[in-house]
C-alpha positions in Angstrom: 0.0 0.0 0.0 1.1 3.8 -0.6 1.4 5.9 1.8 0.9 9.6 0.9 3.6 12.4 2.0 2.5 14.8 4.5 4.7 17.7 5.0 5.1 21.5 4.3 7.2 23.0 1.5 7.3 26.6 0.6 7.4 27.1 -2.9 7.3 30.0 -5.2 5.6 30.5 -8.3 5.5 33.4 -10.7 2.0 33.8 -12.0 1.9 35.3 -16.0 -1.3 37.1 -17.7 -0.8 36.8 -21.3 -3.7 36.5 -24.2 -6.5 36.1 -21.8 -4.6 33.4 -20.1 -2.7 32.8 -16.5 0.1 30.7 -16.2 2.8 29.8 -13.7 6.2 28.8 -13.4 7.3 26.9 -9.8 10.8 28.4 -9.4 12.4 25.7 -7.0 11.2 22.5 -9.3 12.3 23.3 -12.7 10.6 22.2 -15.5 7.4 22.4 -13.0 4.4 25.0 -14.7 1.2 25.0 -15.3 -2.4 27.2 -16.9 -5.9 27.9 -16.4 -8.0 30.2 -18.2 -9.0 32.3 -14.4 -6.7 32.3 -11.5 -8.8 29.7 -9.9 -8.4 26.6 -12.7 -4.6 27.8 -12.4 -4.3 27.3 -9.3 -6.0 23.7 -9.4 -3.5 22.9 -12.2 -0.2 24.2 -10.3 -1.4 22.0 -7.5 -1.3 18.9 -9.6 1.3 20.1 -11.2 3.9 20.0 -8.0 2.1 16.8 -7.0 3.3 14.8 -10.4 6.4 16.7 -9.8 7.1 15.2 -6.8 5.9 12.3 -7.0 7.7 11.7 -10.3 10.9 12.6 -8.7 10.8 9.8 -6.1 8.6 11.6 -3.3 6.1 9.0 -3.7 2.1 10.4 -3.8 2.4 13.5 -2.6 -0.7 16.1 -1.4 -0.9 19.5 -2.2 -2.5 22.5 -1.5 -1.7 25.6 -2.5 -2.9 28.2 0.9 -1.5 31.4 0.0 -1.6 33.3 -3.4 -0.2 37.0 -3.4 -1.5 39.0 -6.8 0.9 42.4 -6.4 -1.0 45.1 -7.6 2.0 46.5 -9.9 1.6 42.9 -12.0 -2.1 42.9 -12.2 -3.4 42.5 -16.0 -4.1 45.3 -18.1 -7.8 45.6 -18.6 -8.5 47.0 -22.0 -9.6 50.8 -22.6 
């Protein structure tokens, strides 16, 4: 039987707004990104996105949960005039 990993990482991921999209980028697993059409399906992706991640790299199943998301106001999308 698997057992599923339990533990805290802190990660960072730049977040992109480009043609009507969002994507990320996880800078401590390379190779590690993921996109959604709102904030909300991009964050569901980037979770399984660092959960394959890990689990590819020999972590075994690993849970994830994203719990905090900073949007800096200077980065916020354009909205057109």
């Amino acid at each position: 039987m698997m057992r599923t990993v339990d533990r805290s990482m802190d990660l960072t991921a730049s977040i992109r707004h480009e043609d009507g999209m969002y994507w990320a980028e996880v800078t401590e697993l390379p190779g590690c990104f993921a996109s959604g059409d709102t904030v909300t399906e991009l964050i569901e992706a980037l979770e399984e996105a660092v959960s394959l991640y890990l689990t590819d790299s020999g972590e075994g199943p690993v849970a994830t949960t994203i719990s905090t998301v900073g949007l800096h106001a200077d980065r916020a999308p354009q909205q057109a005039a």
